[in-house]
N, C-alpha and C positions, 0 to 999 in steps of 0.2 A: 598608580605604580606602573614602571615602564614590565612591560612583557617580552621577555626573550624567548622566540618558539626554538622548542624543540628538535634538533636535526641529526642526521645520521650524512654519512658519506660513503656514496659510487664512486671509483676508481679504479685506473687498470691502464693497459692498452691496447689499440685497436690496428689487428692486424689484416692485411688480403690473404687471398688464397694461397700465397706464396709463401705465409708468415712474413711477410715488408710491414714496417707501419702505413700508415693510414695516417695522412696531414687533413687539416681543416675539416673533420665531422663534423655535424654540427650535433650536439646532442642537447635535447630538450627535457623538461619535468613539469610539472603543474605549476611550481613555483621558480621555476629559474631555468639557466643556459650554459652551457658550455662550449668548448671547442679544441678539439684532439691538436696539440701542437706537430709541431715537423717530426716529432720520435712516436706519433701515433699517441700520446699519453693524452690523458681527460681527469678531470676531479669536477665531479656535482654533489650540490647538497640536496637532500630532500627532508620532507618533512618524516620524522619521527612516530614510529606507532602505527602505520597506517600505511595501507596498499600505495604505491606511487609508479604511475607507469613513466617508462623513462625512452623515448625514441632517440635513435642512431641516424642520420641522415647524410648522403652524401648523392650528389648528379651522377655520380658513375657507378653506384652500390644498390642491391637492394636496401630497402629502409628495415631496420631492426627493431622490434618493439617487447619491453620486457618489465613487468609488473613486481614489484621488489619491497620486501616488510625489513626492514629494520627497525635495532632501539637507539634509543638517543645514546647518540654517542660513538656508536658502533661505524666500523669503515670497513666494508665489502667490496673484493676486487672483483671484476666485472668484466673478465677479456672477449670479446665478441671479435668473430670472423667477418669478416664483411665479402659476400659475394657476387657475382652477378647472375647464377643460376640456380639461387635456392630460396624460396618463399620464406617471406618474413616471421618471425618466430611467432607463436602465438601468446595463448594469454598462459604466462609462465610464471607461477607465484612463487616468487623465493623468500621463504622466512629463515632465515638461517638460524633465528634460538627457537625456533620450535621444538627441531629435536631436543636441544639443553632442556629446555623448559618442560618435558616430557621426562628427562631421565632424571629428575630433580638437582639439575646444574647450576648452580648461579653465576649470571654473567656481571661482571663490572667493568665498569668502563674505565679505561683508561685515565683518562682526563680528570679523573675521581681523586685517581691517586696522585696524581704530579699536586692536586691542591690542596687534600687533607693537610693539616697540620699533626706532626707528633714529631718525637724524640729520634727517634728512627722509621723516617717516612719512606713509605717504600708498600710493593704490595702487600705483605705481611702487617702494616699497620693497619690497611682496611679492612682485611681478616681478621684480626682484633674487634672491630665492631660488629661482624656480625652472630648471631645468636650460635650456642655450641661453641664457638674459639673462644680460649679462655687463654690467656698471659697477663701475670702480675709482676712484669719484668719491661719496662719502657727501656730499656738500653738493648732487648735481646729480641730477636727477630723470629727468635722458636714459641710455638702456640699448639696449646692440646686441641683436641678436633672430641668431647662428648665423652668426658672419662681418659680419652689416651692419654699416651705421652709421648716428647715432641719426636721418638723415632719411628712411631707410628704415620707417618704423614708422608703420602706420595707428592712429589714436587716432579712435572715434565715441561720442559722448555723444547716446542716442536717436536713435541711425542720422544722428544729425548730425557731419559730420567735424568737429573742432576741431583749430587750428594753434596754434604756441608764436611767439616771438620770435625774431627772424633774426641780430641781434649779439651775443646771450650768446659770451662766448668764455672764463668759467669760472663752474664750478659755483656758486660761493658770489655770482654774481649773480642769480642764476635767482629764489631766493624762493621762488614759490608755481606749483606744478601747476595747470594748466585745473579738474582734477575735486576738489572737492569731496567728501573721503569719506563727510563726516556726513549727503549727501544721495543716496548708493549704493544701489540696491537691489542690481544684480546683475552681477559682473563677467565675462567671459569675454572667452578670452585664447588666439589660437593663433599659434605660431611658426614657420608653413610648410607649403604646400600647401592653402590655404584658398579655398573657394567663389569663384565669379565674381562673386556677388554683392557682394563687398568691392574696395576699389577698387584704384589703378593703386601698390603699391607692391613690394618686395622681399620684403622680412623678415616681419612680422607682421602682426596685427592686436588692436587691444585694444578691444573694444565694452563700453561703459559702458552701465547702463539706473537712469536716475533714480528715486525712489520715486515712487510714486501717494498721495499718504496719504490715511488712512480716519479719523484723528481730530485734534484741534488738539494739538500739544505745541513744546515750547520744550528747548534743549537749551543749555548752555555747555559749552565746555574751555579749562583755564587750563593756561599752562606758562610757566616759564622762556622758554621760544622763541616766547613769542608766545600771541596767544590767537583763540578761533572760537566764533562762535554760530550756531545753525539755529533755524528755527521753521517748523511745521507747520500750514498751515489748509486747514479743508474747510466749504463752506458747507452750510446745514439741509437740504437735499432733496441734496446730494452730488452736484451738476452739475459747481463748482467749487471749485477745489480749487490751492493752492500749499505749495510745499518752498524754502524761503530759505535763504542763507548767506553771513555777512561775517569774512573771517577776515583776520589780522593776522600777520606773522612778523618775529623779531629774530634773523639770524642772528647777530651779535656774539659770544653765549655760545662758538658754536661757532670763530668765525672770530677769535679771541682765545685759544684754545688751541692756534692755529698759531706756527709759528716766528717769524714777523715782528709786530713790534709794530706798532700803527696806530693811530689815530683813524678809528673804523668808526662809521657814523651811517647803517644800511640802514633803510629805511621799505618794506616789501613788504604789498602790503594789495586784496585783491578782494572785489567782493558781487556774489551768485549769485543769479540764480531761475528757478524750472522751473516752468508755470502752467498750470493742466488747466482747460479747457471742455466738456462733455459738453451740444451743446445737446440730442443727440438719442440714443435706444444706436447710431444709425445714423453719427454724425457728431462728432467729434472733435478740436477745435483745443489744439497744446500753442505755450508760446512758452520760450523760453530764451534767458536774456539774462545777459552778464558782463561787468564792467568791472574792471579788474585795473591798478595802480602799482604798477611798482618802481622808488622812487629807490634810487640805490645813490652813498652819500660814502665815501669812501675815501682817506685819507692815512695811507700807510707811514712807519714813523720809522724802526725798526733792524731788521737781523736778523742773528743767530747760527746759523749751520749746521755741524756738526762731523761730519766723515767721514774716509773713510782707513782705516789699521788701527789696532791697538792698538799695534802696534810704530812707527806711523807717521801718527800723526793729523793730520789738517789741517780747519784750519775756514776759512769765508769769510764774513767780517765787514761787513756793508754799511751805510751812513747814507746816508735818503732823502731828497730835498725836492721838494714838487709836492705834486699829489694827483690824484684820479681821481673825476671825477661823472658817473654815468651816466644815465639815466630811460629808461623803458619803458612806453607808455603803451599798452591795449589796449581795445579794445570789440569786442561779440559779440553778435548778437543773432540769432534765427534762428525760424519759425513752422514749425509741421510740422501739418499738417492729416489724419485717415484718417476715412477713410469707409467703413464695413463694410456694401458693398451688398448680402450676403446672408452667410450661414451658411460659405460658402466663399469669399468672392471680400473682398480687401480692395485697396483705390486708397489709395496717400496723394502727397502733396502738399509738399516742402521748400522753403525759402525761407530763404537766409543771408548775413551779411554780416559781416566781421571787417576790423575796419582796426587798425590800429599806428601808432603812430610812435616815433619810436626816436633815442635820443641818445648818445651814446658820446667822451665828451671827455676826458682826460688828457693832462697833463705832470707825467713824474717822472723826476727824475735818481735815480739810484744811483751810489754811490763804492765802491767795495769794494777789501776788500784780503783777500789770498790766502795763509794762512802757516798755521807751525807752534803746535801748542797744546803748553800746558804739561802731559806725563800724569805728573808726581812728584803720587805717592797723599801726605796729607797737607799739600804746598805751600800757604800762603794762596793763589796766584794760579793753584792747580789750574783746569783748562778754559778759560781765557786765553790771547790771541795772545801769541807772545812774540818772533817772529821772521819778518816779513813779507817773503813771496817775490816776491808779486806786486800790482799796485795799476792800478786802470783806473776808468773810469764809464763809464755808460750812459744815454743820454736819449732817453726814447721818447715820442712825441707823436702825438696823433690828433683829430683833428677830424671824426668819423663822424656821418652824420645818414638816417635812413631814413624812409620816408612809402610804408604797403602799405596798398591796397584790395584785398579780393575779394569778389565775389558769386558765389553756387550757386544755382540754382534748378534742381530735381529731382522728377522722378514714380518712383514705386514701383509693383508692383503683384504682387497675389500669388494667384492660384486653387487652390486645394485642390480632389482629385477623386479618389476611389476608389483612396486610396493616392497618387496622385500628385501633386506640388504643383509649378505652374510658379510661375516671378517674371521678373520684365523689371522693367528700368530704364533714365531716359535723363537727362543731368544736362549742364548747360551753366556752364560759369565763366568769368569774368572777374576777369584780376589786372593790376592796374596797383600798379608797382613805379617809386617816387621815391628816386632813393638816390647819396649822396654821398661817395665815402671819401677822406681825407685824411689821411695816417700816414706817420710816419718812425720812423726807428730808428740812431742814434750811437755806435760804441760806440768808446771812446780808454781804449789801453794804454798806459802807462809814456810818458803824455807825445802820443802820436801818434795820431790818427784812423785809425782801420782800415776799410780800403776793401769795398767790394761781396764775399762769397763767391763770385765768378763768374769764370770766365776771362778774361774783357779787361777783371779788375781785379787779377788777379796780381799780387802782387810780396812781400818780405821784410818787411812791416811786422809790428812793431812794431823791429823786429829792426836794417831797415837804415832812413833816412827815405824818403820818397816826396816829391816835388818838384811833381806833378800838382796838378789842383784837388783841393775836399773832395767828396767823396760820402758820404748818408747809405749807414749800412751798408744799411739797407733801407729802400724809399720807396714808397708805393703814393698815387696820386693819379688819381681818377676820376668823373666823374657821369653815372651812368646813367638815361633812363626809359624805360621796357622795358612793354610791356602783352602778357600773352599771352592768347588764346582759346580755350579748351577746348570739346568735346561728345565724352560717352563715355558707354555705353552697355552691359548687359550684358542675357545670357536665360541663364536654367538650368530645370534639368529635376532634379527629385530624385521617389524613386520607394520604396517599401520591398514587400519580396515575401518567397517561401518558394522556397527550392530542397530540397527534399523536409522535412525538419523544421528547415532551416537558415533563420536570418531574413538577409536579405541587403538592405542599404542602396545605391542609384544616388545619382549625383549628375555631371551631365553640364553645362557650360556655356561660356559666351563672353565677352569682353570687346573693347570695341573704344575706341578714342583718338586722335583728334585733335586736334592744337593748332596754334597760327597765335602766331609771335614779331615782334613789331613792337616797334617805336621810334625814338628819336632817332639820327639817324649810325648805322643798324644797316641790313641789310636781309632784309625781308622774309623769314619763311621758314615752312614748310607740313609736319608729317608726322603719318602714321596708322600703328597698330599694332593688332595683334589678338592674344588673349589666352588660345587653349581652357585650360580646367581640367574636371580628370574625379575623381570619389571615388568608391571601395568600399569597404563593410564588410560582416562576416560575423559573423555569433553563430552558433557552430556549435552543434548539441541534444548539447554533451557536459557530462559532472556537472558539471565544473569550469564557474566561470564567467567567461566566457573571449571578448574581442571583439577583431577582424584586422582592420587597414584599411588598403590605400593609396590614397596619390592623389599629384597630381602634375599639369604644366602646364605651360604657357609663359606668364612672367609680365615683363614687361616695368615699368617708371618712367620716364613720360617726366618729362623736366626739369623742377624748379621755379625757381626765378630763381636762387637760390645757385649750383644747377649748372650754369648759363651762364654764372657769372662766374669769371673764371680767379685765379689769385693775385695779378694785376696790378693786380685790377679790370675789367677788360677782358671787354666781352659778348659770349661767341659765339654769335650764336641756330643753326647750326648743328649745335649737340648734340646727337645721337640717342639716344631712350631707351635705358637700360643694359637687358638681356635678359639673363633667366637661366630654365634647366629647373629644375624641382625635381620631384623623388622622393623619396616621403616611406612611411614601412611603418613600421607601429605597431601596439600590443599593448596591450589594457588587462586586468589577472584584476585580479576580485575574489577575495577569500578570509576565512577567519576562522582571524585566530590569535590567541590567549587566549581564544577565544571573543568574540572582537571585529573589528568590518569592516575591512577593509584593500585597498588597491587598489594595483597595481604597474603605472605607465603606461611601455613605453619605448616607444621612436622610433628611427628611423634612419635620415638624412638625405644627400641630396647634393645639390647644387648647382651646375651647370655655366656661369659666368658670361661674356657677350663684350657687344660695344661698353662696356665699363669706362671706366668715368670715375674716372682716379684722385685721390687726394684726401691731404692731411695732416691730421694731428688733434693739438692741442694743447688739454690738458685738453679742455673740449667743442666748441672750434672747430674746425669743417673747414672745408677752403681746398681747394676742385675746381682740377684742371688747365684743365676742361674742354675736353674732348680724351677720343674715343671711339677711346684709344688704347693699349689692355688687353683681356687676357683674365682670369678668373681660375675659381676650384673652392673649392667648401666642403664639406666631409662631415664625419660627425661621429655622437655617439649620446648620445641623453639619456634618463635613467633618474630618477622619481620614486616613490615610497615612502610613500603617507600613512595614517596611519589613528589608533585608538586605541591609541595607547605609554603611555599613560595612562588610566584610564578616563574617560568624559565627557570628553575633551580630542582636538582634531585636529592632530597633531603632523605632520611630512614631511622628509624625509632627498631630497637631488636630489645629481645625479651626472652631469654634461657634459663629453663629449671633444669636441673642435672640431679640427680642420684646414684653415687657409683659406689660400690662395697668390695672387700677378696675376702674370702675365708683361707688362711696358712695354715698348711697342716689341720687341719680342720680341727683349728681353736675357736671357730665362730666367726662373724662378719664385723667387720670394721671398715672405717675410709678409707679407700685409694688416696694416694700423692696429689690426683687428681681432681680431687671430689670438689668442684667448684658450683656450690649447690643454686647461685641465686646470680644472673648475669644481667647490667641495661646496660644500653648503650645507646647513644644517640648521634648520629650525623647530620647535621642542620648548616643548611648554607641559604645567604642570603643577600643583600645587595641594598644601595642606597638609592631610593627608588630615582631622586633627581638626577644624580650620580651612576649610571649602573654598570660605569666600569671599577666604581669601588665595592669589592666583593667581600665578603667573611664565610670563613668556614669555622665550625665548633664541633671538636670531635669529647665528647662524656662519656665515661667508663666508669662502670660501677659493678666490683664482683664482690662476692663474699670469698669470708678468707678461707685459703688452703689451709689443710691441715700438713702443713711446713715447720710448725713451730716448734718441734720436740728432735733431740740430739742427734742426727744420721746415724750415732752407734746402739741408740737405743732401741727396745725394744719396743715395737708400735702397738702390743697391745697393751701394754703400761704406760704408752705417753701419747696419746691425740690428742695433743696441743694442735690450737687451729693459729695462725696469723691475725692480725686485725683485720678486716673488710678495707680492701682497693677500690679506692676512688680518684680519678685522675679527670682534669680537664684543659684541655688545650685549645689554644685561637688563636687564628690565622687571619691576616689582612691584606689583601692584595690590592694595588690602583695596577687594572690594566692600560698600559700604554697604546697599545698594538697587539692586533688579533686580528687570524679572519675574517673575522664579522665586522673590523670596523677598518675603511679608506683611509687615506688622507690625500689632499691635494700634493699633485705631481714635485712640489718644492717644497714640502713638507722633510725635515731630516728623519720623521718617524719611516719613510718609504724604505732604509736602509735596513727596516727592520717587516719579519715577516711575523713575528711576534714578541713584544716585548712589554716587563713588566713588575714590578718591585715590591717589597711588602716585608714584613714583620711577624712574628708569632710569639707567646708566649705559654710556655709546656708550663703545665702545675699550677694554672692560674690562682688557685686558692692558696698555692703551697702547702697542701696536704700531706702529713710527713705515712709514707706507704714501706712496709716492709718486704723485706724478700726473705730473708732468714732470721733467725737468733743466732747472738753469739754468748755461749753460755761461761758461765763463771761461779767459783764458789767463795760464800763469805765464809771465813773462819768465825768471826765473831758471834752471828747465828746460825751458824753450822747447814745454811741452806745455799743451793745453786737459784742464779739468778738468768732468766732470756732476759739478753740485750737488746732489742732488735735493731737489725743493721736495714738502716732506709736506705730508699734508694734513692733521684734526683728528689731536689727541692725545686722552687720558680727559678726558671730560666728564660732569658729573653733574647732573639735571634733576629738577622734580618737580612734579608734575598733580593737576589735579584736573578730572574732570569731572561733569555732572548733565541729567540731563533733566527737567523738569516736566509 
């Protein structure tokens, strides 16, 4: 079997004393050469995993020499001064995920994600696989992070926070993710007990870092599901510098392999750019800007659903009329300015603004009818109603409009000193929240309007008549404008030392939060929280290699506008941030087995939760009580596995037990929305060993099922209905054309290409039918309600192509 080693990438540019580039360096590695062109620029590879010293050389320069640990995959920019009066550097070890790998970060690589295979590929898909993220929703891009839920989750692109849309209420609206894969440099990813430095949430944090690029190139991907292009520029002296991207998606393919037939007309489409000034090496302006549409048309015609036993099948037969358009309109723009006023000290500068607007209009009736299929094997009218039990409709209507501003403005700041590095931060926001909800819901059995699910709408409908007025079964009718005022602030303290040959990692810090709710017909309201977070680690001097960490905090969320508004629509600014402990101990070994790296990270977690705000979830909508009127606990243990299962290949095997409970009103403990108790996952890539530019990726998903399956209006301690168990598997195939790692002769047409490469997948390869909800209905004839469950994709098959120039 052919062996593809492991690499990482040096790059940057190489400037004199003047800041002028620097032509023809020559720079060297243990394994290869390079050479700085006319703009100063250079790109080396080195080996992966392992110290690699890298020499700078030039006739007129002192020579530079600098010792550098990267993981495979990873691209470290690397700007060195060249001068003629200062002594060559010495022996300078840069591990740049030590730190992560100390604060319990997980790093991925890029190049991971552009080849997974899924539904919605992106980085959010490969958080999907690892242990703790749980989503039973392949169309939607939102994932719990150990009990949360999905607004639980910090998302930062260049230390800049970015937010999603606030009425998505299913996945197959969503479209397109904030990030941008094809302009990724470096992801990291933690699920609990994370630094002070990150901001006021629960669950996680996901910190994206943009590329820097060092030369011009042009990139496309074509699919079935849409298409994306990037482009790369850097100007002659390498001051300035831009990473672009406009990318397009159709979900149809996918949302036409569902049960229900439609007329599906999605238009999901954003253009990205991240834009580097270098006026000074001293001074540093970036800006980041996105503008993102999702229309979303929508008209359901029919759908077939067949359940029950084999001894006892029933389908529920529906014909729709109406349709559903929605639009989602976003802008984002935000300046980050750093200024590196010496060797050790950096200041920077944030500056952002994201506005939305948001539409959400439907009317559609549904008529359904509720009966026996035909199972005579053979019959022409095999899988046919033949004998109808029950018959009703349904008319649901909405008239939703929303209008969000926010502004951040933010300082950073960071001292490095003799081992130790503080940071402080202080950040002020303003959100002003426009928003109008208007929704009903009708739902008539066998002739008669059925009244509210509420106590003083009791009575025998369908069964006996009711004489009363009409009531929608559900009405929600509301306009809110709501402005809230933030300033929050953190300081920590990180430290690294020796207790006798042991390396031992601090990490000491604070958080602090105020916010002020105002608005129309609301009143006034004012609170502060504080936040300590503490970490250790330990590299003990034994053979094995072998790193122990805990940490742990008191971490608090105060409210964002969703969570002030109740199911009613109704604003309480009154809502106190939800508060949780967490303790968090974790284990990372390296090792070599086949003679190849491997790393086995666990975790084990708990979580003690009070002021709860509880909440329903319906596919990806939640609807807060709001009402700080729960307690709840999460514990749980996650176990990952990655390494060489192949050679040249980064495969990983993950493994998540969860247990998450609330006590309401202290009726006792039952499951969170969340409680996703049993999680595998498998990422396996691999290659044709004669072959080994034909590649395969296999991503497997295996969770237990959400307790989803009982009515949003009902009452949860009378209905823990759980979902079936989600099982998904997808594969990917790709023949590389052109790449890096592989030439071709000077008259070769591949030269026109700097990577190119085609390929195919197939999402659901078993065609596993997975649910996301029930859609509930009653038989007259036996006088009982029936969950339908509404699945989500079946097999689909897709096929790519992409290129870089």
């Amino acid at each position: 079997m052919a062996i593809v080693s492991q690499t990482a990438t040096v790059g940057g540019v190489i400037l004199d004393e003047n800041n002028l580039p620097v032509e023809n360096v020559n720079i060297f590695s243990e394994t290869g050469s390079s050479q700085s062109n006319k703009n100063g620029f250079y790109e080396i590879r080195i080996p992966a995993n392992s110290v690699s010293r890298i020499t700078f050389s030039h006739i007129s320069f002192k020579k530079i020499e600098v010792s550098i640990t990267l993981q495979e995959g990873e691209y470290y920019e690397l700007n060195p001064v060249m001068t003629v009066n200062v002594e060559q550097i010495g022996e300078v070890i840069i591990g740049t995920n030590k730190r992560k790998q100390v604060a319990g970060i997980q790093t991925i690589s890029p190049e991971e994600i552009r080849l997974i295979p899924g539904a919605n590929a992106g980085v959010e898909n490969i958080l999907k696989s690892l242990p703790g993220v749980n989503s039973n929703n392949e169309l939607s891009t939102q994932y719990a992070v150990r009990g949360g839920n999905y607004d639980e989750n910090l998302v930062y692109v260049n230390e800049i926070e970015v937010y999603r849309p606030f009425l998505i209420r299913s996945g197959q609206q969503e479209g397109l993710s904030f990030i941008n894969s094809n302009l990724v440099q470096n992801i990291d990813f933690s699920a609990g007990g994370f630094q002070a430095k990150y901001g006021d949430k629960l669950s996680s944090v996901l910190d994206i870092t943009y590329k820097q690029p060092v030369d011009f190139g042009v990139g496309v991907d074509l699919s079935l599901l849409g298409a994306n292009a990037f482009a790369e520029t850097v100007s002659g002296n390498g001051k300035f510098s831009t990473i672009s991207g406009i990318r397009y998606r159709d979900n149809s393919l996918l949302v036409n392999s569902k049960q229900t037939e439609t007329n599906f007309n999605p238009v999901f489409a954003d253009a990205q750019t991240y834009i580097t000034y270098k006026f000074s090496g001293k001074f540093h302006l970036n800006f980041l800007g996105n503008l993102s549409v999702n229309d979303y048309d929508y008209e359901p015609l029919t759908r077939q659903t067949n359940f029950g036993t084999i001894t006892n099948p029933v389908a529920l037969v529906i014909f729709y009329e109406g349709k559903e358009k929605d639009k989602y309109t976003t802008a984002f723009g935000a300046f980050k300015a750093n200024y590196f006023l010496n060797d050790n000290i950096t200041l920077k500068l944030i500056g952002s603004a994201y506005h939305t607007t948001e539409e959400e209009h439907f009317d559609i009736l549904a008529q359904y009818g509720l009966g026996e299929v035909n199972s005579n094997i053979g019959d022409e009218n095999l899988g046919q109603v033949q004998f109808i039990e029950g018959i009703g409709s349904q008319l649901t209507h909405a008239r939703n409009d929303l209008d969000a501003l926010i502004f951040n403005l933010e300082h950073k700041g960071i001292v490095e000193k003799n081992e130790n590095i503080y940071e402080w931060g202080i950040k002020f926001t303003h959100e002003d929240i426009r928003d109008r909800l208007r929704e009903y819901e009708v739902i008539d059995s066998a002739g008669f309007s059925i009244r509210p699910p509420f106590p003083e709408f009791q009575n025998d409908q369908p069964y006996t008549p009711f004489e009363g007025p009409l009531e929608p079964f559900t009405h929600i009718s509301a306009t809110n404008f709501v402005k809230i005022n933030r300033i929050s602030g953190y300081a920590q303290w990180s430290k690294k030392t020796f207790w006798k040959n042991n390396e031992i990692w601090l990490n000491a810090g604070v958080r602090a939060h105020q916010w002020i709710v105002t608005g129309r017909n609301i009143n006034d309201n004012s609170q502060i929280v504080f936040s300590p977070r503490a970490q250790i680690a330990i590299k003990p001097d034994w053979k094995n290699d072998m790193l122990f960490r805990v940490s742990g905090g008191l971490y608090y969320q105060p409210p964002f506008y969703r969570e002030l508004r109740d199911s009613t629509g109704t604003v309480n600014p009154e809502v106190k941030a939800q508060k949780s402990v967490h303790l968090v101990a974790g284990n990372d070994y390296s090792f070599k087995l086949w003679n190849r790296p491997f790393k086995l990270i666990t975790e084990a977690y708990y979580k003690y939760l009070s002021d709860v705000n509880p909440y329903t979830l319906e596919n990806v909508r939640i609807r807060y009580r709001a009402k700080n009127n729960a307690k709840a606990y999460a514990y749980g243990l996650d176990m990952r596995l990655n390494g060489e299962f192949v050679p040249g290949t980064q495969s990983w095997l993950s493994f998540g037990y969860l247990k998450t409970q609330e006590n309401i009103d202290d009726r006792g403990y039952i499951s969170r929305p969340t409680d996703q108790r049993l999680k595998f996952a498998l990422l396996f890539q691999d290659y044709v060993p004669n072959i080994p530019n034909l590649k395969m990726q296999l991503n497997l998903v295996y969770n237990t099922g959400l307790p989803g399956g009982s009515p949003n209006y009902a009452d949860p301690y009378l209905f823990q209905s759980r979902l079936k168990d989600y099982k998904r598997a997808d594969v990917g195939i790709i023949y590389v054309l052109k790449d890096k790692h592989h030439s071709s002769s000077s008259s070769n047409w591949l030269n026109k290409f700097e990577e190119l490469n085609i390929g195919f997948e197939i999402f659901n390869i078993f065609d596993v039918q997975n649910a996301i909800t029930n859609t509930w209905v009653r038989d007259a004839y036996t006088k009982t309600q029936f969950g339908i469950p509404n699945y989500m994709t079946s097999r689909v098959f897709n096929v790519k192509l992409g290129m870089k120039f």
